[in-house]
N, C-alpha and C positions, 0 to 999 in steps of 0.2 A: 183876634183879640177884641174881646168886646170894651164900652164904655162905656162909665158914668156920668150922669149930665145933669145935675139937681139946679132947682130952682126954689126962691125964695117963698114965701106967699105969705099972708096973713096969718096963720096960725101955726107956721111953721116951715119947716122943709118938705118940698113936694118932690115927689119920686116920680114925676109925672114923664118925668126924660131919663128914667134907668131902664135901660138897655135890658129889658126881660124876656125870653120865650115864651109862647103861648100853649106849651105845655102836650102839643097834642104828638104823636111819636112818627120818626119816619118809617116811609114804607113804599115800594113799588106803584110808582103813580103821583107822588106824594110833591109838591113843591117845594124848596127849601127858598127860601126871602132872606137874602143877606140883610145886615143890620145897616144902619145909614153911614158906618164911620166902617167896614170893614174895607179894607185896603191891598191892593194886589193888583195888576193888569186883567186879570181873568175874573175875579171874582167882587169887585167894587158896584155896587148896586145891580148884582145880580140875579136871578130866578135862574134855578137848576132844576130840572126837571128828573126824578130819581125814575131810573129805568131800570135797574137795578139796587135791589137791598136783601139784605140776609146775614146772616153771621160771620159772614167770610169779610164781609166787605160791602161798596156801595159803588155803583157806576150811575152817573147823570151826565146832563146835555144844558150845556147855558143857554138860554131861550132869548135875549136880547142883547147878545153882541155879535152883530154882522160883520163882516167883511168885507160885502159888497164888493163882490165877486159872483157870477151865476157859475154853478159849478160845470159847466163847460167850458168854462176859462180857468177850472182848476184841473179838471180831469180831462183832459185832449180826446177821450177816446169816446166821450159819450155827446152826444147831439147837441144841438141848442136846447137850453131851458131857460126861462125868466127867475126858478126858484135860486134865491139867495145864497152862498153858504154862510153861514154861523160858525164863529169860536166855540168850539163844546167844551173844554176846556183844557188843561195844560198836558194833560198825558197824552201819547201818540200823533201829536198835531199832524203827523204829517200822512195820517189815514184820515178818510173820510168816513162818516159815518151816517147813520140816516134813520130819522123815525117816518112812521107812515101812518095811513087809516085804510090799507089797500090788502090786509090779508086774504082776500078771498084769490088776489095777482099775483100777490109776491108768496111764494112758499118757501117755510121755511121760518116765517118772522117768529119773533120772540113776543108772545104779548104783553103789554105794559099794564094798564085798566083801558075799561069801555071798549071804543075803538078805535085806541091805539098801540101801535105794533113799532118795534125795532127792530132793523134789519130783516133782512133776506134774502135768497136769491139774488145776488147784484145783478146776473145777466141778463135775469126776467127784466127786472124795472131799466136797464139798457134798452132792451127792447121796446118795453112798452111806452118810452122816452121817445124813440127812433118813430113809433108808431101814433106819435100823439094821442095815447091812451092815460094818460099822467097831466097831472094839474099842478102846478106852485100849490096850490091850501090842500093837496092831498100829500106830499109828502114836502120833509125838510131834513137841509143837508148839513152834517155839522164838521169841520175840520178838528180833529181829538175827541176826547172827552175828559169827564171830571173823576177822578178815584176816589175812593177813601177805604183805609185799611181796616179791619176788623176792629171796630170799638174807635175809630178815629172819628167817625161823623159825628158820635154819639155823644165823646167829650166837646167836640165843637160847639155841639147844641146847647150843651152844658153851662159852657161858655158863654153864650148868649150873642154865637155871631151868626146863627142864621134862627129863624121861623118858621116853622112847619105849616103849610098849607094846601091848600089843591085849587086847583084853576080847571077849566074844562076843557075838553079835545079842542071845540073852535077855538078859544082865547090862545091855546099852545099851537095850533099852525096855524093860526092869523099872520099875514102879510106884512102888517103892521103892529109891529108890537114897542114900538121904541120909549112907550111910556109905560110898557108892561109892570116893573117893580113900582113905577106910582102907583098904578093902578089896582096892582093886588096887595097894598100897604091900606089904599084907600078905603076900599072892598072889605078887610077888618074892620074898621071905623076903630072908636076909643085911642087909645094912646098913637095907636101905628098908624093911623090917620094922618096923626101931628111928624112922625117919621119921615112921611113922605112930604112934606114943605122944609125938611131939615136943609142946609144950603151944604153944598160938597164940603168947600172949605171954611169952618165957622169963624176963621178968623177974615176972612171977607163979607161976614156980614154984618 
């Protein structure tokens, strides 16, 4: 559910806080920037990284809600690792999943743009885990993912609860992402700039 947010100003009503998309279309690769007011455990100021899109449907990964868990404390079988796992979001939580920049190791992967890759082989990157051949900023681990059904992302958009953009391989398996949606609100400049100082709950400010 998007929102509207008008302000007064001198010669009138300023639309300077409606809640509009930027027009540009999703697609494999593509970032989706929830709105400042959308509401949900999984999806409130989030960036979905769309790994999939086509006419069937849409599969992504929320890029800034951790768990803070290293996924060898979710998955017993595989070695130590320092990388994080992430909320990917509400469908199948209880699979893990995984993007990389490691196709040339992992076979198998799915490719996203540039160079990055989803899934593959799990028992290779076990391995190459096992063998310290694998980095935290080469691949990231996500608990679920995000669905959306044929024509559902596309009313959302509609909608005006998410922004279509794209961020780069570094910024999406950067270590540090915990101000990721300010930072790609900010990165727009103009209105969505103003989005990202918006306060969670405006009735506490």
């Amino acid at each position: 559910m998007s929102v509207n947010f008008k302000i007064s100003s001198v010669d009138g009503t300023s639309d300077l806080f409606r809640m509009e998309n930027n027009n540009i279309n999703p697609e494999k690769g593509k970032v989706l920037i929830a709105e400042p007011f959308l509401e949900g455990r999984y999806f409130k100021r989030s960036i979905v990284l769309l790994a999939e899109f086509n006419e069937e449907g849409a599969v992504g990964f929320v890029l800034n809600k951790p768990i803070n868990l290293s996924v060898d404390e979710v998955l017993v079988s595989i070695a130590h690792f320092d990388g994080d796992v992430f909320v990917g979001g509400p469908v199948d939580t209880n699979r893990i999943y995984y993007i990389h920049t490691l196709p040339h190791l992992i076979p198998n992967s799915i490719h996203i743009f540039e160079n990055l890759y989803w899934g593959g082989d799990f028992s290779v990157l076990k391995d190459l885990i096992e063998e310290k051949k694998v980095y935290p900023h080469q691949v990231r681990f996500f608990a679920g993912y995000s669905g959306w059904s044929a024509g559902q992302l596309n009313e959302e958009i509609k909608e005006n609860s998410w922004l279509v953009s794209q961020i780069d391989v570094r910024s999406i398996m950067s270590l540090n992402n915990d101000n990721l949606w300010e930072q790609s609100l900010r990165k727009l400049g103009g209105r969505y700039r103003m989005w990202s100082n918006f306060p969670e709950n405006p009735s506490m400010n």
